[in-house]
DSSP file (Angstrom, degrees, kcal/mol; ACC not computed):
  #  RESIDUE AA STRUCTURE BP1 BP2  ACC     N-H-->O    O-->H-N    N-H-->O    O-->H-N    TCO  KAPPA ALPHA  PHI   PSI    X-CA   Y-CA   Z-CA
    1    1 A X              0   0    0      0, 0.0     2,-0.5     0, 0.0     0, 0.0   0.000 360.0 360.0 360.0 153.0   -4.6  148.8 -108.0
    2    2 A X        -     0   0    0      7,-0.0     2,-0.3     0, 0.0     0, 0.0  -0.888 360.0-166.2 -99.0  97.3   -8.3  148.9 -107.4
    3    3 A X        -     0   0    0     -2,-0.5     3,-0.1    70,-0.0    70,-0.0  -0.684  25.6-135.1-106.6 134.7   -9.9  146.8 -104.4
    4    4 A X  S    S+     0   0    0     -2,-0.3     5,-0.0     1,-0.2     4,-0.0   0.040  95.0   6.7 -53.3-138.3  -13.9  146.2 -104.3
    5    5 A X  S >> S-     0   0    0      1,-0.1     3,-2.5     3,-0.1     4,-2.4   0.206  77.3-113.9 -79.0 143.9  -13.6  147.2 -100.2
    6    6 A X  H 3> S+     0   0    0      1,-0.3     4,-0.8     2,-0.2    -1,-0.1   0.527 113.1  59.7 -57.7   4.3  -10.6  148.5  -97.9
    7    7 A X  H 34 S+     0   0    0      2,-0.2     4,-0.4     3,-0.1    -1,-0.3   0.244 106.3  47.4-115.3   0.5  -10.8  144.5  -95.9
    8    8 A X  H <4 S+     0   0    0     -3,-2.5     4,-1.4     2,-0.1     5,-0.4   0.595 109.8  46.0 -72.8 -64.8  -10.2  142.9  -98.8
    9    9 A X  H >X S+     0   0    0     -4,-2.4     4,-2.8     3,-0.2     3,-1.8   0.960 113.6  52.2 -38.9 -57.5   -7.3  145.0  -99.9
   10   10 A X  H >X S+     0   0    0     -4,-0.8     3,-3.2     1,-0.3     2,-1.7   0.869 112.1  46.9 -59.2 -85.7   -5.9  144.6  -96.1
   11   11 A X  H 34 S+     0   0    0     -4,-0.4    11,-7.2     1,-0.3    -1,-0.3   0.368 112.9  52.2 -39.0   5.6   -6.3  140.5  -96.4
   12   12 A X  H <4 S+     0   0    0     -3,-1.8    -1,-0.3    -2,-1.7    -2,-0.2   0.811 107.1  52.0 -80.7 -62.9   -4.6  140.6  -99.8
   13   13 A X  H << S+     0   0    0     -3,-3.2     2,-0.4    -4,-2.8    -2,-0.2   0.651  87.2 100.8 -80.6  -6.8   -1.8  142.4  -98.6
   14   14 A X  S  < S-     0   0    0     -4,-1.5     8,-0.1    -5,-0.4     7,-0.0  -0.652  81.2-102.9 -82.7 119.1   -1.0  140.3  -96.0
   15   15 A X        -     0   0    0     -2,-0.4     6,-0.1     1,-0.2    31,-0.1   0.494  28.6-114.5 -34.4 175.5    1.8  137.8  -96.2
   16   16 A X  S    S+     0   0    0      1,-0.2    31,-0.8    31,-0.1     5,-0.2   0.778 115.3  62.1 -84.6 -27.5    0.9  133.8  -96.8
   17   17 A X  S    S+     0   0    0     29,-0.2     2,-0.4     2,-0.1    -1,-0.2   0.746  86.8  73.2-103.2  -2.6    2.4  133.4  -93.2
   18   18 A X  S    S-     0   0    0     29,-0.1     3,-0.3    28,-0.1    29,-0.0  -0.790  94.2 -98.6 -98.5 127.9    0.0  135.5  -91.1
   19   19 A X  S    S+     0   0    0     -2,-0.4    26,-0.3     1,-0.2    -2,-0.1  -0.196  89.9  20.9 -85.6 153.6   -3.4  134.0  -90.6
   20   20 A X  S    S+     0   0    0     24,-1.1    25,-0.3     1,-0.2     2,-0.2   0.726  77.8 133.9  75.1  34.6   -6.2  134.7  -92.3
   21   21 A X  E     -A   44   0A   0     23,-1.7    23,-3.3    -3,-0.3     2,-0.8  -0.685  48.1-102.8-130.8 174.2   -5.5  136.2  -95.8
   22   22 A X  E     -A   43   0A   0    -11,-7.2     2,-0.4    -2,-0.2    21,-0.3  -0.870  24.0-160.7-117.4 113.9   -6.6  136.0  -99.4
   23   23 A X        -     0   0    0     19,-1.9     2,-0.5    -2,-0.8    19,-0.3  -0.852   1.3-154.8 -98.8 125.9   -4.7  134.6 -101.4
   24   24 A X        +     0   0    0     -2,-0.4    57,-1.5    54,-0.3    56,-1.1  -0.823  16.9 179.6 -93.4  93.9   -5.0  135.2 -105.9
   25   25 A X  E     -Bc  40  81B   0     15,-0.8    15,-2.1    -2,-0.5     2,-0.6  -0.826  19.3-156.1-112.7 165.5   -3.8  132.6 -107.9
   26   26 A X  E     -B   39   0B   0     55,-0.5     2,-0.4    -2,-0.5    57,-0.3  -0.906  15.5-168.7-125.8 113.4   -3.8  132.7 -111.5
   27   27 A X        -     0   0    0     11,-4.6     5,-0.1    -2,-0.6     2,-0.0  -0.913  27.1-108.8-122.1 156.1   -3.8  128.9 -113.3
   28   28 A X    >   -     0   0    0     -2,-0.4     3,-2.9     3,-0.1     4,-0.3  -0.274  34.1-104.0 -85.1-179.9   -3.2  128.3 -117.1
   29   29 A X  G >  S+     0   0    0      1,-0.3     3,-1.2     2,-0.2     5,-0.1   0.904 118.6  66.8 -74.5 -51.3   -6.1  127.2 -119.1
   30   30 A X  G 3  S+     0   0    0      1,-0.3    -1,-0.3     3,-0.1    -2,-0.0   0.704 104.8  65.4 -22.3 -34.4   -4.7  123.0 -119.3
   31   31 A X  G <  S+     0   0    0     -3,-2.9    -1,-0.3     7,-0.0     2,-0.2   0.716 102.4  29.7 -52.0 -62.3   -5.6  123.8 -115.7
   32   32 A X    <   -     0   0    0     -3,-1.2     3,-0.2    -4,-0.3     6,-0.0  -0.761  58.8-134.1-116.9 147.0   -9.2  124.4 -115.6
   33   33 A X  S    S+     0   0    0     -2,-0.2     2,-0.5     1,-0.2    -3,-0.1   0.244 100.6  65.7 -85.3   3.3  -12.5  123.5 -117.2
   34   34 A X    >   -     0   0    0      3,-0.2     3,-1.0    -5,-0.1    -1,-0.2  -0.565  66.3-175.9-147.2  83.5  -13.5  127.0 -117.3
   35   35 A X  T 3  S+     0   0    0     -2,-0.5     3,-0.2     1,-0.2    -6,-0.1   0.309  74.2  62.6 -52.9  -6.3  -11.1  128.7 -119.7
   36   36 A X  T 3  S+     0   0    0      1,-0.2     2,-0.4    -3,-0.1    -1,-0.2   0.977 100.4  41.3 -71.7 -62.7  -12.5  132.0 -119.1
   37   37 A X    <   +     0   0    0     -3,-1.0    -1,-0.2     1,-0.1    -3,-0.2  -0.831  60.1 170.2-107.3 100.5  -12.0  132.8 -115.4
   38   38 A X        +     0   0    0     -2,-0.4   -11,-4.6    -3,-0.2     2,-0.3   0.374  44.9 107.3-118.6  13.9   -8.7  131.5 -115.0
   39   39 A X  E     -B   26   0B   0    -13,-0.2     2,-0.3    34,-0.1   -13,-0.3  -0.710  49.6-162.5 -52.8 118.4   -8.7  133.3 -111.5
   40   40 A X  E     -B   25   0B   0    -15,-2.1   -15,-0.8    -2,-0.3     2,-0.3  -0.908   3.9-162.4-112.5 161.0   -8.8  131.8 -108.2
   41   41 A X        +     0   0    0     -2,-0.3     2,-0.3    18,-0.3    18,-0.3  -0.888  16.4 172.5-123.8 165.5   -9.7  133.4 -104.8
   42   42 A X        -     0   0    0     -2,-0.3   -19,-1.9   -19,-0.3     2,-0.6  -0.849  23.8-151.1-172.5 133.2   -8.8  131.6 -101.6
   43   43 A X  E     +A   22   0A   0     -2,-0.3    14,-0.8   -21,-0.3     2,-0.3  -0.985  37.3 178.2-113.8  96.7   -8.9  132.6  -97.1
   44   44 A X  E     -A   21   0A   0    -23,-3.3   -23,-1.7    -2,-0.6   -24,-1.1  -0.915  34.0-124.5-103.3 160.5   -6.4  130.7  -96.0
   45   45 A X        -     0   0    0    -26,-0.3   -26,-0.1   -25,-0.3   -27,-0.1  -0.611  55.8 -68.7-125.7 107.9   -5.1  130.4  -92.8
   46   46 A X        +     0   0    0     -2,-0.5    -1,-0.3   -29,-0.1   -29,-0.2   0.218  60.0 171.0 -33.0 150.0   -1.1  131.2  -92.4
   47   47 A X        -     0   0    0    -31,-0.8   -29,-0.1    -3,-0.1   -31,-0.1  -0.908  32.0-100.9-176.4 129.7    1.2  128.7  -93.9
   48   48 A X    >   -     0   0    0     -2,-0.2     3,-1.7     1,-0.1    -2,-0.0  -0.075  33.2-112.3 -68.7 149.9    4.9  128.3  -94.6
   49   49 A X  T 3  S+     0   0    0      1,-0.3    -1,-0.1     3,-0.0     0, 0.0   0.835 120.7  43.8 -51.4 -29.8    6.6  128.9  -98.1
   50   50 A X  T 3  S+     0   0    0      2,-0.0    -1,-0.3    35,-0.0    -2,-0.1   0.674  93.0 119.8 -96.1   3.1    7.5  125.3  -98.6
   51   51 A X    <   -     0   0    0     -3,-1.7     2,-0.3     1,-0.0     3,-0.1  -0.097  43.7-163.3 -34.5 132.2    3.7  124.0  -97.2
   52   52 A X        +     0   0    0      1,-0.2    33,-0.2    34,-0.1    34,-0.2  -0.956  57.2  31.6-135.6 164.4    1.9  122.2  -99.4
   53   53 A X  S    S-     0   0    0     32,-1.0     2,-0.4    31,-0.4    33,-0.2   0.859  81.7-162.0  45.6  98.7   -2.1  121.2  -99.6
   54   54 A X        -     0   0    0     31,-0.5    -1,-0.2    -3,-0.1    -7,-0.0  -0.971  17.9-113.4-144.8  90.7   -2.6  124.2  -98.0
   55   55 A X        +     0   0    0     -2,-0.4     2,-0.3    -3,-0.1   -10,-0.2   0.326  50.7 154.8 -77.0-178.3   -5.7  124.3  -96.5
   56   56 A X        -     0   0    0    -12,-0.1   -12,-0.2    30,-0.1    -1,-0.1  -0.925  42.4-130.7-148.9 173.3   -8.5  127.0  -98.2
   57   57 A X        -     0   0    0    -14,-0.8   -14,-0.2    -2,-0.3    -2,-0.1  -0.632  29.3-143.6-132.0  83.5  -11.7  128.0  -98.7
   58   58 A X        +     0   0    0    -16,-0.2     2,-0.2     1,-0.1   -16,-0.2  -0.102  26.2 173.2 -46.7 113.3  -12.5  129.0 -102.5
   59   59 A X        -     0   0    0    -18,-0.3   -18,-0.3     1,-0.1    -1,-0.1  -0.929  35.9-163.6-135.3-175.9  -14.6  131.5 -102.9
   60   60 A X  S    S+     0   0    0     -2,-0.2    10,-0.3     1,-0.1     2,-0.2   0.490  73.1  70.6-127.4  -4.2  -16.1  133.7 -105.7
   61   61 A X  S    S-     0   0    0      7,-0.2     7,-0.3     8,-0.1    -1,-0.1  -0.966  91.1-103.9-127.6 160.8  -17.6  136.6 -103.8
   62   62 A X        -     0   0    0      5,-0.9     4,-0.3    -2,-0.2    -2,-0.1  -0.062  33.4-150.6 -32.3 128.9  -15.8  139.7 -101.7
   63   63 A X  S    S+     0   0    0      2,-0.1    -1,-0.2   -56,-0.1   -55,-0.0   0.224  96.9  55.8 -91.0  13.3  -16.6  138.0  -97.9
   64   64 A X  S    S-     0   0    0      3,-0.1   -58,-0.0   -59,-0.0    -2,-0.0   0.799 135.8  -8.0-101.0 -73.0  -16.6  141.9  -97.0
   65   65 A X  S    S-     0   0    0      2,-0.0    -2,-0.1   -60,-0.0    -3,-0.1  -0.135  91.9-110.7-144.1  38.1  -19.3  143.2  -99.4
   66   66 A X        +     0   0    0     -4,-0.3     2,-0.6     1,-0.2    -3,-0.1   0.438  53.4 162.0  68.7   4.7  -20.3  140.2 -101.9
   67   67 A X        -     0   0    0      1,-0.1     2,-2.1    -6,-0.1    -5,-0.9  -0.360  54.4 -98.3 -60.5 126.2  -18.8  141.6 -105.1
   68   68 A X    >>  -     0   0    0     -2,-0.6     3,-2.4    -7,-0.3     4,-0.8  -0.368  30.3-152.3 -27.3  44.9  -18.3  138.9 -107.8
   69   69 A X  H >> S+     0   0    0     -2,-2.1     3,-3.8     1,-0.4     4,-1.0   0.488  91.1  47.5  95.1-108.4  -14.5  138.1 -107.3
   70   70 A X  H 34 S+     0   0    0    -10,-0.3    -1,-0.4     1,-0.3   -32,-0.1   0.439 110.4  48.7 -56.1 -13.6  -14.3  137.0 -111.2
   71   71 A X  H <4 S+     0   0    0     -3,-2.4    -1,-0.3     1,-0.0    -2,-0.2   0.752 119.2  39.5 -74.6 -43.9  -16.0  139.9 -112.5
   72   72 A X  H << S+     0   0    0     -3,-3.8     2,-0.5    -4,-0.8    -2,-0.2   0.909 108.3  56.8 -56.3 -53.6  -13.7  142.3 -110.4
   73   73 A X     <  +     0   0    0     -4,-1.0   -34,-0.1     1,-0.1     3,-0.1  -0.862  54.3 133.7 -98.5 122.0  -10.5  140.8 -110.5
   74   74 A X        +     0   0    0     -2,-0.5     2,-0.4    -3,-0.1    -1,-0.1   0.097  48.9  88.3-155.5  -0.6   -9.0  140.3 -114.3
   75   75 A X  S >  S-     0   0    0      1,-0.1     3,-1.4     3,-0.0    -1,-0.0  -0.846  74.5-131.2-115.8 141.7   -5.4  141.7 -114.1
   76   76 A X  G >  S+     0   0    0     -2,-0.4     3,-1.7     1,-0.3    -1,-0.1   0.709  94.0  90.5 -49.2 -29.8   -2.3  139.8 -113.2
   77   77 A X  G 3  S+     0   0    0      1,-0.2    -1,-0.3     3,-0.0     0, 0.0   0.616  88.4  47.6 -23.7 -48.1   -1.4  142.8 -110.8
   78   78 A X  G <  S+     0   0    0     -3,-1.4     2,-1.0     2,-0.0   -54,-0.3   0.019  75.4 119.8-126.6  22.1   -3.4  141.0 -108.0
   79   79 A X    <   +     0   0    0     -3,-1.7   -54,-0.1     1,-0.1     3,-0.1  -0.791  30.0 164.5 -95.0 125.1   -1.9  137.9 -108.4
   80   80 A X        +     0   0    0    -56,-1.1     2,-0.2    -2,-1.0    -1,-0.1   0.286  57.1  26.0-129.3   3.3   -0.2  137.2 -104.9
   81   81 A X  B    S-c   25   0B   0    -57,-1.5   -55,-0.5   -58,-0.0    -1,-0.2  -0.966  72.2-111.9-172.6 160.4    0.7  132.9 -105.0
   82   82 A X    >   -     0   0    0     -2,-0.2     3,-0.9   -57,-0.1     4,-0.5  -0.410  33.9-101.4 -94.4 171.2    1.3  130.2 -107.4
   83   83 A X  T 3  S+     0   0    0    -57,-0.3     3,-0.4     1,-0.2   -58,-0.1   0.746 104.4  73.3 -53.0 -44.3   -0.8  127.2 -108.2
   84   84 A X  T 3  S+     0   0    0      1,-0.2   -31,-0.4     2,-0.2    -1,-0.2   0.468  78.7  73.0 -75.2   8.9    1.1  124.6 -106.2
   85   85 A X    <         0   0    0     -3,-0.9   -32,-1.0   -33,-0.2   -31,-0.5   0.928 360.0 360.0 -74.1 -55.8    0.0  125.6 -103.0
   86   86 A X              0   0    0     -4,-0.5    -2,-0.2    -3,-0.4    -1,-0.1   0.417 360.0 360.0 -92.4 360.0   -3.6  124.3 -103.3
């Protein structure tokens, strides 16, 4: 897999429970009003496997070097949490 910058890759790879990582969820289209980008990107703050409301901060660009998150990201491969967390 391909990461826009090596501090994104690191906060990807880092488990839900250690704080500060970026979490990829992927929701189906019933889901969303914007059938396209059916990506989400989210910096959360460690948090246990049964947690729920979880908080986040959605974003859409790299918080490392501003690449365009939905433009970037397109493969299930980088999908790293489910939908019910948030």
């Amino acid at each position: 897999m391909e990461y826009c910058c090596e501090r994104f890759e690191m906060h990807h790879q880092f488990p839900r429970t250690h704080g500060l990582n970026i979490r990829v969820v992927k929701y189906s289209e019933k889901d969303l009003l914007d059938k396209k980008n059916l990506y989400r990107f989210y910096i959360t703050n460690g948090y246990g496997e049964n947690q729920k409301n979880v908080p986040n901060l959605n974003i859409a660009f790299c918080p490392f070097c501003g690449t365009r998150l939905f433009k970037y990201y397109k493969s299930d491969d980088y999908v790293n949490e489910t939908p019910g967390y948030f």
